[in-house]
C-alpha positions, -999 to +999 in steps of 0.1 A: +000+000+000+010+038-002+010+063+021-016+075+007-040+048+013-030+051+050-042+083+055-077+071+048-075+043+077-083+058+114-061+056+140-074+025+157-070+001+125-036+017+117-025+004+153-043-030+145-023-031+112+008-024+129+008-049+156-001-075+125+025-067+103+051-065+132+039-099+144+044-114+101+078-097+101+090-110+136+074-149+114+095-140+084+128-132+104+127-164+121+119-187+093+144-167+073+166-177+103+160-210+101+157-220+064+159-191+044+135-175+023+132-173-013+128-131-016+145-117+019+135-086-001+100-092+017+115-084+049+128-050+040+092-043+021+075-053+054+095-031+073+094-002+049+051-004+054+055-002+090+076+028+087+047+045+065+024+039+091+040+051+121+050+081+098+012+083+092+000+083+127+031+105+137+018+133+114-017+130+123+000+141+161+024+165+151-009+184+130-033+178+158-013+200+179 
């Protein structure tokens, strides 16, 4: 997804889609560990959407004020 399409979720599912992705990425790290992955580009792309939504929320806050 793009930022973009972040900006239209609320708050409360942004959190929700954070904790999910963090909890895929944390799966993919360890099997990556352990056998390897065919595309350990997926790991960087996972972190990279986690970073747009944090950058999401953290904009919301720094407007807000």
């Amino acid at each position: 997804m793009k930022a973009t399409d972040y900006t239209k979720l609320a708050d409360s599912d942004l959190l929700v889609k954070i904790t999910e992705e963090k909890a895929a990425l944390a799966k993919m790290k360890f099997n990556h560990t352990v056998a390897g992955t065919e595309n350990p580009m997926q790991m960087r792309m996972k972190r990279k959407e986690i970073a747009r939504m944090k950058t999401v929320i953290t904009q919301r806050k720094n407007n807000g004020k």
